[in-house]
ZADO-1210 file (C-alpha; in nm, 4 decimals, padded with zeros to 6 digits):
<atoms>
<atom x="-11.6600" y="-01.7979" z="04.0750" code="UNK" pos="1"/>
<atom x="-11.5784" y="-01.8839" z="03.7216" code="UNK" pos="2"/>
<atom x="-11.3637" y="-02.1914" z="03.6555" code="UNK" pos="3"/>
<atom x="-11.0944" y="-01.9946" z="03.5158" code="UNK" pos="4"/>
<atom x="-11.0940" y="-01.7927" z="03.8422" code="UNK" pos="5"/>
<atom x="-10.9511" y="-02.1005" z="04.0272" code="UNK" pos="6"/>
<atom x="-10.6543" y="-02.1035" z="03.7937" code="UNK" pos="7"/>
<atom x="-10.5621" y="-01.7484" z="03.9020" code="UNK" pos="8"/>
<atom x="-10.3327" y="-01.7372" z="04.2274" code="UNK" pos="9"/>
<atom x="-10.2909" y="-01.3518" z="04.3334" code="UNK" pos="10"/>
<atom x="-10.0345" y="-01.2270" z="04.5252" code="UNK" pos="11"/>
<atom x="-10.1730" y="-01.0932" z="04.8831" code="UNK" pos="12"/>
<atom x="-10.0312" y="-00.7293" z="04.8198" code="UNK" pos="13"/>
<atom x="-10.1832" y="-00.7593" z="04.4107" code="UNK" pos="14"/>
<atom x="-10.4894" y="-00.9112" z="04.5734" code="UNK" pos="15"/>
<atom x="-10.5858" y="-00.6133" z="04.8368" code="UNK" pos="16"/>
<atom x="-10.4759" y="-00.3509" z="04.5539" code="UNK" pos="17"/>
<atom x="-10.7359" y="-00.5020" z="04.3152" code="UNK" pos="18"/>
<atom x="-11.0141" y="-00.5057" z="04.6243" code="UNK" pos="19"/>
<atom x="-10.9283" y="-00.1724" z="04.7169" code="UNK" pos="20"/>
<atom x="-10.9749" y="-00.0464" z="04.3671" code="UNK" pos="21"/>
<atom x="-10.5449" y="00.0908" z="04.3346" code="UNK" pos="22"/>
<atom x="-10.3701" y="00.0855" z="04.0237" code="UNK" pos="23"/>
<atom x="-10.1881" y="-00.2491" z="03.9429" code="UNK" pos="24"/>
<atom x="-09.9630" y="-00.2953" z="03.6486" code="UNK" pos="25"/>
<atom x="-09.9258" y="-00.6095" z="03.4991" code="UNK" pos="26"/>
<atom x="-09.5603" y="-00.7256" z="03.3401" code="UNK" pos="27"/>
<atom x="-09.4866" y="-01.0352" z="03.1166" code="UNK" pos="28"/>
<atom x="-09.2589" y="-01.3157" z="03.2288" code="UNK" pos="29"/>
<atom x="-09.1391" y="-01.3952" z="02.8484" code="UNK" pos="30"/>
<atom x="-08.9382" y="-01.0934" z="02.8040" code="UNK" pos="31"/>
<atom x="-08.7206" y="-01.2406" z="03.1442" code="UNK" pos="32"/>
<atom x="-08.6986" y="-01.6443" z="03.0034" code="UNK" pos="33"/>
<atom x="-08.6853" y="-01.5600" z="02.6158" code="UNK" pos="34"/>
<atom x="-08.6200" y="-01.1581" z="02.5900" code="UNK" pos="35"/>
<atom x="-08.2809" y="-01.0745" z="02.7730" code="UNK" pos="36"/>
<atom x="-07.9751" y="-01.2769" z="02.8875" code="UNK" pos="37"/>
<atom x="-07.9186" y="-01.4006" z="03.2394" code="UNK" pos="38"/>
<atom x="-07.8224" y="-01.1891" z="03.5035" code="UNK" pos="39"/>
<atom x="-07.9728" y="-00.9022" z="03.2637" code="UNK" pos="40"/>
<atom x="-08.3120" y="-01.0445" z="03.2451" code="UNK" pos="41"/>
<atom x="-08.3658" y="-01.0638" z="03.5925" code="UNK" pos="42"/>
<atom x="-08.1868" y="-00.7207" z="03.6999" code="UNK" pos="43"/>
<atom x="-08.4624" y="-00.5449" z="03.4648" code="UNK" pos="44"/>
<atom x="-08.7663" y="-00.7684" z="03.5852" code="UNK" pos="45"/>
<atom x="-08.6590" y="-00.5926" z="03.9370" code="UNK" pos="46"/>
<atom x="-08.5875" y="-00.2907" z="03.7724" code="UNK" pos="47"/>
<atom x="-08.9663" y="-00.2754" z="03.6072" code="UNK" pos="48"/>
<atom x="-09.1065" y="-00.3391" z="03.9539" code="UNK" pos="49"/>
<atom x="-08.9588" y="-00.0715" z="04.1430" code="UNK" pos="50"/>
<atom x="-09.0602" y="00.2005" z="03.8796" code="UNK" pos="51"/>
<atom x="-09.3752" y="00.1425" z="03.8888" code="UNK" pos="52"/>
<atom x="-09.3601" y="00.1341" z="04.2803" code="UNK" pos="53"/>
<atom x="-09.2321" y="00.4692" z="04.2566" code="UNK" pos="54"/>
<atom x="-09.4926" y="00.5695" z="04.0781" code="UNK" pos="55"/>
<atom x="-09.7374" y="00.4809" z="04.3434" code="UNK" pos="56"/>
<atom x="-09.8997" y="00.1637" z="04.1729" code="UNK" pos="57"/>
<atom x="-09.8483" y="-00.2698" z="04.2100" code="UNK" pos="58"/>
<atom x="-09.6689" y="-00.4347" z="03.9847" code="UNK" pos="59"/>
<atom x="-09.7988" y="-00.7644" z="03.8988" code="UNK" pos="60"/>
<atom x="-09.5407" y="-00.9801" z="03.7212" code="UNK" pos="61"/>
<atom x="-09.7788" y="-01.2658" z="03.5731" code="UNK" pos="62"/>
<atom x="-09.6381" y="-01.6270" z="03.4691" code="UNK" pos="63"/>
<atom x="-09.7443" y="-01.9967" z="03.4467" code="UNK" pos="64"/>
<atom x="-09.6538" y="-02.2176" z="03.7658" code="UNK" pos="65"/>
<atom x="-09.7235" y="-02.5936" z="03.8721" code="UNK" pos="66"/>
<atom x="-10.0913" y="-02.5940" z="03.6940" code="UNK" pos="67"/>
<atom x="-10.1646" y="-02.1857" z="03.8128" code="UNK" pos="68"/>
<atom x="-10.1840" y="-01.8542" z="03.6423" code="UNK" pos="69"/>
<atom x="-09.8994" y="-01.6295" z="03.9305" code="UNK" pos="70"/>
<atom x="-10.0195" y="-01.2745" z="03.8983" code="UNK" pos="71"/>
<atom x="-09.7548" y="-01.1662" z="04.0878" code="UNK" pos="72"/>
<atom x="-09.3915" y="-01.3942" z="04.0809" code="UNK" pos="73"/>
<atom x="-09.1477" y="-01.3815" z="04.4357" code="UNK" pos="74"/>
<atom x="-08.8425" y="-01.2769" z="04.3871" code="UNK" pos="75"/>
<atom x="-08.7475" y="-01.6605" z="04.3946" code="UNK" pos="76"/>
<atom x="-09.0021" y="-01.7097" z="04.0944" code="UNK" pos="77"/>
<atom x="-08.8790" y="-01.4276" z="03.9159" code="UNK" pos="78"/>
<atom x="-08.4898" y="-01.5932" z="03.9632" code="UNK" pos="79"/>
<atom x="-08.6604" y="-01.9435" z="03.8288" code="UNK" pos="80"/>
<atom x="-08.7960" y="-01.7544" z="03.5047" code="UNK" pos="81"/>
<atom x="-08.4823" y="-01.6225" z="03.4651" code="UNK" pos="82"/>
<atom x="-08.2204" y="-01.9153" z="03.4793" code="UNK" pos="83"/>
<atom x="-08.5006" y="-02.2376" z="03.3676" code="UNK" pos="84"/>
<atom x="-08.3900" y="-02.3500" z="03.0132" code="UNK" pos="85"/>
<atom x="-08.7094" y="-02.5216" z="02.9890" code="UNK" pos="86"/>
<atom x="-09.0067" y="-02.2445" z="03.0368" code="UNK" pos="87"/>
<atom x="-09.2992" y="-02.2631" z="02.7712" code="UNK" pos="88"/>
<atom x="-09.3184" y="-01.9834" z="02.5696" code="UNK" pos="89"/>
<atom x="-09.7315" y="-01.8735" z="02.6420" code="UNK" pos="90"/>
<atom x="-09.9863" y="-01.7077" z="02.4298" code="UNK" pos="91"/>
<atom x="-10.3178" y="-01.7860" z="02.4189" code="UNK" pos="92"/>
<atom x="-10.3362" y="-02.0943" z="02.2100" code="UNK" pos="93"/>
<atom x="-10.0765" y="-02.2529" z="02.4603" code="UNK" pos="94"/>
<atom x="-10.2500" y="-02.1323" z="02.7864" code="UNK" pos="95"/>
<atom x="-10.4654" y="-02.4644" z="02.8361" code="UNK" pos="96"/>
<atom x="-10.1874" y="-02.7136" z="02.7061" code="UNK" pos="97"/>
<atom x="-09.8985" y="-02.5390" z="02.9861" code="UNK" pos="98"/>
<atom x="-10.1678" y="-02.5457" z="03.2850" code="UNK" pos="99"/>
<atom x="-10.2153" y="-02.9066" z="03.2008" code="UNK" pos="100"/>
<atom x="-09.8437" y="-03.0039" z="03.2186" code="UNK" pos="101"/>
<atom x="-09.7961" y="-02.8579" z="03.5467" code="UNK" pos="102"/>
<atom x="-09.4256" y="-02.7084" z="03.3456" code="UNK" pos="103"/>
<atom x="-09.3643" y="-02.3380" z="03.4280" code="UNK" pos="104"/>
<atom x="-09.4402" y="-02.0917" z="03.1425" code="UNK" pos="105"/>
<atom x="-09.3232" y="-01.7620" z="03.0964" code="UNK" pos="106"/>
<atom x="-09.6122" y="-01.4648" z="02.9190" code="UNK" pos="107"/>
<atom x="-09.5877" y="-01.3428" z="02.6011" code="UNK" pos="108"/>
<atom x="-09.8032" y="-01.0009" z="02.5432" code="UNK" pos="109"/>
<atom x="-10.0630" y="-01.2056" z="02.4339" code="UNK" pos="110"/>
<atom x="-10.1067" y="-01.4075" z="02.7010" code="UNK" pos="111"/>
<atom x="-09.9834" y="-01.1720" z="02.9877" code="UNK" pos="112"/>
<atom x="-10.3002" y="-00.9606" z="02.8424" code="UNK" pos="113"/>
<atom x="-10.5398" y="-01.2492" z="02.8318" code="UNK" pos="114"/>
<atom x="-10.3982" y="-01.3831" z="03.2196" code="UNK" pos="115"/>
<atom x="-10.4170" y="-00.9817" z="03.3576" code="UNK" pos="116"/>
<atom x="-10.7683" y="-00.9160" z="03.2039" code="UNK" pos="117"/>
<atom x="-10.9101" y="-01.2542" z="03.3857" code="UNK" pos="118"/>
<atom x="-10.7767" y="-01.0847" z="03.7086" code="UNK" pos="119"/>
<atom x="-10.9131" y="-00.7502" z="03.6483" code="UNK" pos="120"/>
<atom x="-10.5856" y="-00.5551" z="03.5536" code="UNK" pos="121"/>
<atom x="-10.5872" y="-00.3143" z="03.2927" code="UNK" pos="122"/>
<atom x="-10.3037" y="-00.1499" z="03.2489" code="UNK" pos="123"/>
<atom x="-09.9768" y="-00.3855" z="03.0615" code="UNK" pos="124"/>
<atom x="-09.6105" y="-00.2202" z="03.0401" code="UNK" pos="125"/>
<atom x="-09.3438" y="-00.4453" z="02.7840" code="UNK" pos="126"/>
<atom x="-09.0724" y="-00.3861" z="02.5866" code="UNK" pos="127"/>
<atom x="-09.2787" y="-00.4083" z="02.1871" code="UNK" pos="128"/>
<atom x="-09.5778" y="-00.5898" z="02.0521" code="UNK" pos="129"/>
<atom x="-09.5544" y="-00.8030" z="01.8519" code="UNK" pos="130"/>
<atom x="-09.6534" y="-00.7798" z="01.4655" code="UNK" pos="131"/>
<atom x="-09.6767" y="-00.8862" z="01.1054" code="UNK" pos="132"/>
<atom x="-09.3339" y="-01.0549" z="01.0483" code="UNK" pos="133"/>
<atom x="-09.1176" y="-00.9349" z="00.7396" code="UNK" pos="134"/>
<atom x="-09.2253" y="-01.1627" z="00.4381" code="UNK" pos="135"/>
<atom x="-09.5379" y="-01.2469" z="00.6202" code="UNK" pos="136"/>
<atom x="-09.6873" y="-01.2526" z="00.2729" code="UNK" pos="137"/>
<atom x="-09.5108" y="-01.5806" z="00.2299" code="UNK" pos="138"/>
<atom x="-09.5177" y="-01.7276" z="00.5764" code="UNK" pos="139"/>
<atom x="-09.7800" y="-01.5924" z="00.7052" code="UNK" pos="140"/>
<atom x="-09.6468" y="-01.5311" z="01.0049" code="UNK" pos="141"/>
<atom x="-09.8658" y="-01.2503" z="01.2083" code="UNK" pos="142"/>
<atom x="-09.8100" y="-01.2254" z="01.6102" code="UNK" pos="143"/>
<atom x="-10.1547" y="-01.3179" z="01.8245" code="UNK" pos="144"/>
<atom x="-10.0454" y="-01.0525" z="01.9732" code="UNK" pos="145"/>
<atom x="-10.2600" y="-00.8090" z="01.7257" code="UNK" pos="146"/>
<atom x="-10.5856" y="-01.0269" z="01.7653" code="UNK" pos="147"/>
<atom x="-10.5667" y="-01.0316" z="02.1366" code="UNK" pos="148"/>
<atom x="-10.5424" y="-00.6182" z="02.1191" code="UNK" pos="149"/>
<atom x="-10.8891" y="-00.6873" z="01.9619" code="UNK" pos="150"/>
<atom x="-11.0592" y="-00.9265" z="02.1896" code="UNK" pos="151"/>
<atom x="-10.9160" y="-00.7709" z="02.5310" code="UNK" pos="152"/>
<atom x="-10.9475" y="-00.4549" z="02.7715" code="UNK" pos="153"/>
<atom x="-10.6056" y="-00.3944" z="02.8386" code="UNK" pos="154"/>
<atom x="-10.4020" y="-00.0886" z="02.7481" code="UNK" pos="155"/>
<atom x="-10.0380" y="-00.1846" z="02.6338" code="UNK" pos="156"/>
<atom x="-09.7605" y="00.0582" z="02.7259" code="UNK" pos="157"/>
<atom x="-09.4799" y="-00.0462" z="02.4560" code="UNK" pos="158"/>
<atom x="-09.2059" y="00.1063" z="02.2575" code="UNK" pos="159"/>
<atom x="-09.4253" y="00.0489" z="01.9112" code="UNK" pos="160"/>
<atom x="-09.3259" y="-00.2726" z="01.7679" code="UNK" pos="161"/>
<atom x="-09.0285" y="-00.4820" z="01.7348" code="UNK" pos="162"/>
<atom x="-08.8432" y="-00.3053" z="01.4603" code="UNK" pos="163"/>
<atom x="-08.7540" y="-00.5908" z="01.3553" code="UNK" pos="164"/>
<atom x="-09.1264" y="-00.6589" z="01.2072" code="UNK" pos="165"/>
<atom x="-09.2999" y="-00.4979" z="00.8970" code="UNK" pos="166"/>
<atom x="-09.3867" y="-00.2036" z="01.0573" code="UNK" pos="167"/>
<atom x="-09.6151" y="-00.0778" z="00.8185" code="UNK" pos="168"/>
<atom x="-09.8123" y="-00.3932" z="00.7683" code="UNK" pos="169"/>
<atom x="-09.8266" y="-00.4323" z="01.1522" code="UNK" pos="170"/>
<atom x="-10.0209" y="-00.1013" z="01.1719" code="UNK" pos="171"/>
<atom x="-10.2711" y="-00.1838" z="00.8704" code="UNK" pos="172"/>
<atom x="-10.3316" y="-00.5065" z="01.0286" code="UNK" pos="173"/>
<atom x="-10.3818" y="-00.3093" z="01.3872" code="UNK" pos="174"/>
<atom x="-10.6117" y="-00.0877" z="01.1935" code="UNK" pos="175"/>
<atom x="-10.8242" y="-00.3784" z="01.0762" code="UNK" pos="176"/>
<atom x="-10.8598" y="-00.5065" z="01.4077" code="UNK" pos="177"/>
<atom x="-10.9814" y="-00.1864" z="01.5118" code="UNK" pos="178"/>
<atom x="-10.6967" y="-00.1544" z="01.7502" code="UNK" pos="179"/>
<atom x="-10.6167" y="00.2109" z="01.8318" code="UNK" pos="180"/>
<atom x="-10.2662" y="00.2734" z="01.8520" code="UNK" pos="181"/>
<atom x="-10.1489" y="00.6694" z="02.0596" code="UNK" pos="182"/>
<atom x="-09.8791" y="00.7890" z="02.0400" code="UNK" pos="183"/>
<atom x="-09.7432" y="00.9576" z="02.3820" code="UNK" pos="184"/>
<atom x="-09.5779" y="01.2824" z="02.3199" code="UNK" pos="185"/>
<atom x="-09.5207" y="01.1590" z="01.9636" code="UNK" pos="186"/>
<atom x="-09.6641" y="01.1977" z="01.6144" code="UNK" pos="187"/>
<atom x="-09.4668" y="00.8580" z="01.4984" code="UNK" pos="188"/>
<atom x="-09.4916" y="00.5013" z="01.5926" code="UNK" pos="189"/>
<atom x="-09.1740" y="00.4432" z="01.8056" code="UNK" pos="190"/>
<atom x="-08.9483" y="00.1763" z="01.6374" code="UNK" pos="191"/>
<atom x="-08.8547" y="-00.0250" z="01.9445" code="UNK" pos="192"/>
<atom x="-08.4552" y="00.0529" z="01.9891" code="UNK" pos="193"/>
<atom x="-08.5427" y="00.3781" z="01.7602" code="UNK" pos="194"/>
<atom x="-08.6979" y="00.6825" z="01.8107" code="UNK" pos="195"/>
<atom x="-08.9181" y="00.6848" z="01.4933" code="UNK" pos="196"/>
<atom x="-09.0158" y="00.4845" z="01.2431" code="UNK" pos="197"/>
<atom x="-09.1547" y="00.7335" z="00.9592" code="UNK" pos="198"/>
<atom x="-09.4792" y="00.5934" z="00.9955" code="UNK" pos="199"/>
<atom x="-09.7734" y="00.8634" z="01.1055" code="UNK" pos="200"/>
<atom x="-09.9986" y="00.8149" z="01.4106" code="UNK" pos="201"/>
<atom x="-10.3153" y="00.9867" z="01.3607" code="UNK" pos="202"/>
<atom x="-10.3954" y="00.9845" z="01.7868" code="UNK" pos="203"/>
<atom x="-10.1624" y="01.1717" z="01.9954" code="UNK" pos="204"/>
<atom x="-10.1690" y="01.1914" z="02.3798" code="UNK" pos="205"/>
<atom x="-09.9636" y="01.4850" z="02.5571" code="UNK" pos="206"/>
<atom x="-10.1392" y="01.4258" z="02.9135" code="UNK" pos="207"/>
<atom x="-10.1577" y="01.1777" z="03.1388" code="UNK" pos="208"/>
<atom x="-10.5020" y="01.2700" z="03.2311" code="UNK" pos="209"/>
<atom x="-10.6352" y="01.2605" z="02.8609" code="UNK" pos="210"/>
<atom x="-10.4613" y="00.8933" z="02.8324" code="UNK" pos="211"/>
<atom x="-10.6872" y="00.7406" z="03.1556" code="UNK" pos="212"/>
<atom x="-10.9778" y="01.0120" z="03.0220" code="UNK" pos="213"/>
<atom x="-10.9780" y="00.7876" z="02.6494" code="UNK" pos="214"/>
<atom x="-10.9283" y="00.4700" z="02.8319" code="UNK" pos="215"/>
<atom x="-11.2318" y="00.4943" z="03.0347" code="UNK" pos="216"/>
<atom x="-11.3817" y="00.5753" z="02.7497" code="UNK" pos="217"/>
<atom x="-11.3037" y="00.2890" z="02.5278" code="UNK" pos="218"/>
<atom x="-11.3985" y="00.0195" z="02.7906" code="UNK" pos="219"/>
<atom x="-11.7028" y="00.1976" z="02.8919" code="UNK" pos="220"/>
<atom x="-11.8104" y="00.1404" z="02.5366" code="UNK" pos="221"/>
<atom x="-11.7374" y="-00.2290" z="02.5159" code="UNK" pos="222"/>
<atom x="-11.4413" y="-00.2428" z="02.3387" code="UNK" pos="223"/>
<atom x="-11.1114" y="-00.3535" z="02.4006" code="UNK" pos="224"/>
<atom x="-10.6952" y="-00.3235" z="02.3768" code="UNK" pos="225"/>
<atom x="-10.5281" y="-00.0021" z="02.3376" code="UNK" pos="226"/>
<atom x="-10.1365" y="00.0444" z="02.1973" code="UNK" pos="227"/>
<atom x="-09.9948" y="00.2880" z="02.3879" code="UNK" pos="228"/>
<atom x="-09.6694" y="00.3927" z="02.2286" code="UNK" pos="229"/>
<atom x="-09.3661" y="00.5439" z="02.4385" code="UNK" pos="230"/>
<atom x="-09.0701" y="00.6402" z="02.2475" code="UNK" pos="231"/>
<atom x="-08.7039" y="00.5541" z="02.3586" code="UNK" pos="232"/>
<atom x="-08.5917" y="00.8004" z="02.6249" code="UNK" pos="233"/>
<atom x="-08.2620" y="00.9688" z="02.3673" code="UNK" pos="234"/>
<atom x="-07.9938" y="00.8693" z="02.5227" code="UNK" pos="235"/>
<atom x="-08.0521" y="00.5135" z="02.4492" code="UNK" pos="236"/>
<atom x="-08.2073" y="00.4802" z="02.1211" code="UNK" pos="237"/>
<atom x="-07.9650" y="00.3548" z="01.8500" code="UNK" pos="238"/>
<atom x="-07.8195" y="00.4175" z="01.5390" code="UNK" pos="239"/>
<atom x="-08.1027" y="00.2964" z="01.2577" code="UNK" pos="240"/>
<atom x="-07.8599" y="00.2265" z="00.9764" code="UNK" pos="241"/>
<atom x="-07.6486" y="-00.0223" z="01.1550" code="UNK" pos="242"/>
<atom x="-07.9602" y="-00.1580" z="01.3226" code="UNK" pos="243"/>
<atom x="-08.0874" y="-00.2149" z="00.9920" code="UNK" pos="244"/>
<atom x="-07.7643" y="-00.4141" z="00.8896" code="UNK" pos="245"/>
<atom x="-07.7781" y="-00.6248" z="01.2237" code="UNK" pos="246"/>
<atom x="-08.1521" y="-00.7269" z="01.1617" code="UNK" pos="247"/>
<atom x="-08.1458" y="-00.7774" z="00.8070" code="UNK" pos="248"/>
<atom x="-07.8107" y="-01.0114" z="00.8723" code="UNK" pos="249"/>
<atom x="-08.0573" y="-01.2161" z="01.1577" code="UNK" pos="250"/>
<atom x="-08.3441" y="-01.2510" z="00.9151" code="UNK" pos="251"/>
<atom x="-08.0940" y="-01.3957" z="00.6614" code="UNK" pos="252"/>
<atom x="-07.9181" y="-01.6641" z="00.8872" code="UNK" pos="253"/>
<atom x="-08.3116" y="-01.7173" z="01.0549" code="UNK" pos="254"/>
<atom x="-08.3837" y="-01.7930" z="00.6850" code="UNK" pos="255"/>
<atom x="-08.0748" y="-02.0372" z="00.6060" code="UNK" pos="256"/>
<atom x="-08.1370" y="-02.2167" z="00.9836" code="UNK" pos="257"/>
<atom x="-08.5100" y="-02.2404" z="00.8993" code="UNK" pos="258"/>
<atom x="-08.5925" y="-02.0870" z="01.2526" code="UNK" pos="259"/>
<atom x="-08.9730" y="-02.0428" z="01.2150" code="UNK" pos="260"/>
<atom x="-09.2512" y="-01.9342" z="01.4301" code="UNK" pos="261"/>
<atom x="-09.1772" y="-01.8450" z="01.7935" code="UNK" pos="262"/>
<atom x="-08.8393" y="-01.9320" z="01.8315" code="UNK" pos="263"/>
<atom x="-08.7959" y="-01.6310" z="01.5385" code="UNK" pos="264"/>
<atom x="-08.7737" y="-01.2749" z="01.7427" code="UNK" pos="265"/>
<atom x="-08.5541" y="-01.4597" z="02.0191" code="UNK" pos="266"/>
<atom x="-08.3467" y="-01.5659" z="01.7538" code="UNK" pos="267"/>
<atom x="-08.3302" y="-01.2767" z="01.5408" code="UNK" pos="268"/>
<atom x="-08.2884" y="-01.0386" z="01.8900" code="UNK" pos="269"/>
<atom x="-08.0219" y="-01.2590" z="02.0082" code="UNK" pos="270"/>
<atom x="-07.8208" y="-01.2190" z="01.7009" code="UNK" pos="271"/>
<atom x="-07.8399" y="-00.8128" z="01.6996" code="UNK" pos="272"/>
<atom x="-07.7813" y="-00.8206" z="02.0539" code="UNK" pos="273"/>
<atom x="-07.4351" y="-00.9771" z="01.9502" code="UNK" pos="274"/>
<atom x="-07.3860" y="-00.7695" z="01.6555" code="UNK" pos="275"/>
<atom x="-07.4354" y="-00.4662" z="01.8613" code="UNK" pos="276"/>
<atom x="-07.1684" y="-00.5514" z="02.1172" code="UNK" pos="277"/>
<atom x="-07.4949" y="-00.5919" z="02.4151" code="UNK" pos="278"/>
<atom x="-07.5980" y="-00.1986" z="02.3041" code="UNK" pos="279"/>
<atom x="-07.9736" y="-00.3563" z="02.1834" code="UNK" pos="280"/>
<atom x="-07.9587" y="-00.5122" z="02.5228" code="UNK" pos="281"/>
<atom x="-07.8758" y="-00.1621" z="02.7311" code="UNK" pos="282"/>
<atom x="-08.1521" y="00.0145" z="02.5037" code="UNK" pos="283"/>
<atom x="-08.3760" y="-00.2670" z="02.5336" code="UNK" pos="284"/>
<atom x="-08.3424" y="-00.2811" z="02.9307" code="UNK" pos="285"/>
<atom x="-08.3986" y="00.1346" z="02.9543" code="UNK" pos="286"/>
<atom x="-08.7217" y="00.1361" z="02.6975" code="UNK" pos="287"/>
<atom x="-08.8604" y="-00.1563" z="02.9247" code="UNK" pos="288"/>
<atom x="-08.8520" y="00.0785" z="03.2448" code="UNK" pos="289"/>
<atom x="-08.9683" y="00.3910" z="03.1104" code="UNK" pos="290"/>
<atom x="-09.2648" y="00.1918" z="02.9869" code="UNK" pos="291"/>
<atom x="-09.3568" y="00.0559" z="03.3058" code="UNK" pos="292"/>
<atom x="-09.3169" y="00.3976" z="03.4301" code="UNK" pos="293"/>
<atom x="-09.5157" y="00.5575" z="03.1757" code="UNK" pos="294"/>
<atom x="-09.7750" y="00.2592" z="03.2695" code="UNK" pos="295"/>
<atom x="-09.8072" y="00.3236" z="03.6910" code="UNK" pos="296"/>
<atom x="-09.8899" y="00.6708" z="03.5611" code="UNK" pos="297"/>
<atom x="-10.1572" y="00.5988" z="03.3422" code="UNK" pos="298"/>
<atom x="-10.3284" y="00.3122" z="03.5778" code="UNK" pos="299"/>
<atom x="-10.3015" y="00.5846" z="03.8723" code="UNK" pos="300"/>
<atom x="-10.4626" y="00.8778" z="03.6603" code="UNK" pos="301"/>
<atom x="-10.7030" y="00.5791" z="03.5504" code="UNK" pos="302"/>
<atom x="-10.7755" y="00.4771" z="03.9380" code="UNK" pos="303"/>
<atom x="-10.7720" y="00.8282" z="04.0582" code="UNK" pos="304"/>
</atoms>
């Protein structure tokens, strides 16, 4: 047993999947304490679960608890992550620090990738990565969510990236990494609460079979994340141009408030959720449980 094993408290039902060799699919807790407003956040936590149920696989909702990595939060957990105003924000550079406290922490993709890959789960469903931040050239700011796609076996089942990120810099920076990035049933990156971006994906996936067939194949060689990208089901991606407006708007104020690092995409989602009149938050909620759908299907084809 590794010492990083006896940090890791499975769930009994997560815990007989993974022995018996069943698809598992492993959700972050960030998107419930930092992504969506209360009773929202917790409705589509719920929501996430029983999709992939349906689909014949675990769901294994992962989040920091008195000194323990939860693979797998009760339904009391899940209500803590979602009314707490005091949950750590977790990727890997804060993994260490928020065991040592003891103070609950919620799982960004980053670190829900790094916590599911120590328990042997492959297969991650979320909302978007995250990415190179407009006027990164400046700040600097790049997600950890693009090096951990490089360092660990875990497909991600996302709506693209956060279109509120430099979209096309986020994908030359994936490239770099070596990160491959499919498009499901699409020849664009999605755009998060749109559709398409206008940005090419040279891998496309039409078949469920061919996605488990290329993930096989990637970890049998050694290396490590995939970006899976679902689009928006149509009836609940939005409106670009006003999107646009919204986001540009929330980079602005970000900019006068000097909100930095990771309090940024909270901030700047926040705002367009308000802007919007709570339509980012309906689109946001429905791309979240198609990709956790689209996920179960992949880990069963995967485990079949």
């Amino acid at each position: 047993m590794t010492a990083i094993s006896t940090k890791i408290v499975l769930a009994p039902e997560i815990d007989q999947a993974l022995q018996a060799g069943q698809a598992v699919v492993a959700l972050e807790s960030t998107v419930i304490s930092h992504g969506l407003p209360y009773p929202e956040n917790v409705r589509t936590a719920r929501a996430m679960e029983q999709a992939i149920r349906e689909e014949g696989a675990v769901p294994a909702t992962i989040g920091l608890l008195d000194g323990k990595i939860k693979i797998g939060l009760s339904t009391d957990e899940l209500e803590l992550f979602a009314t707490a105003k005091s949950v750590h924000k977790v990727s890997r550079r804060d993994l260490a620090f928020t065991l040592a406290s003891g103070q609950p922490g919620a799982t960004t993709v980053a670190g829900t990738m790094l916590c599911a890959s120590m328990a042997g789960i492959r297969f991650f469903a979320t909302g978007g990565i995250g990415g190179v931040h407009r006027g990164a050239a400046d700040s600097m700011d790049i997600s950890a969510d693009l090096t951990e796609l490089s360092k660990t076996p875990v497909m991600v089942v996302c709506a693209g990236a956060k279109s509120i990120l430099d979209l096309n810099l986020t994908m030359e920076y994936l490239e770099t990494q070596g990160v491959p990035v499919i498009g499901w049933q699409t020849d664009e990156l999605p755009a998060f609460y749109v559709r398409e971006s206008g940005i090419h994906l040279p891998l496309r996936v039409d078949e469920v079979e061919t996605m488990a067939h290329i993930a096989r194949e990637q970890w049998e060689c050694g290396l490590a994340g995939i970006v899976v990208g679902c689009p928006i089901p149509p009836e609940y991606a939005m409106d670009p141009e006003p999107l646009e407006a919204a986001i540009d708007e929330a980079l602005r104020l970000a900019q006068e408030q000097e909100v930095k690092g990771a309090a940024t995409t909270p901030f700047i989602l926040g705002h367009v959720a308000q802007t919007t009149g709570g339509a980012s938050v309906e689109a946001n909620t429905a791309l979240l449980i198609n990709n956790a759908r689209w996920a179960a299907r992949f880990a069963r084809a995967y485990y079949h």
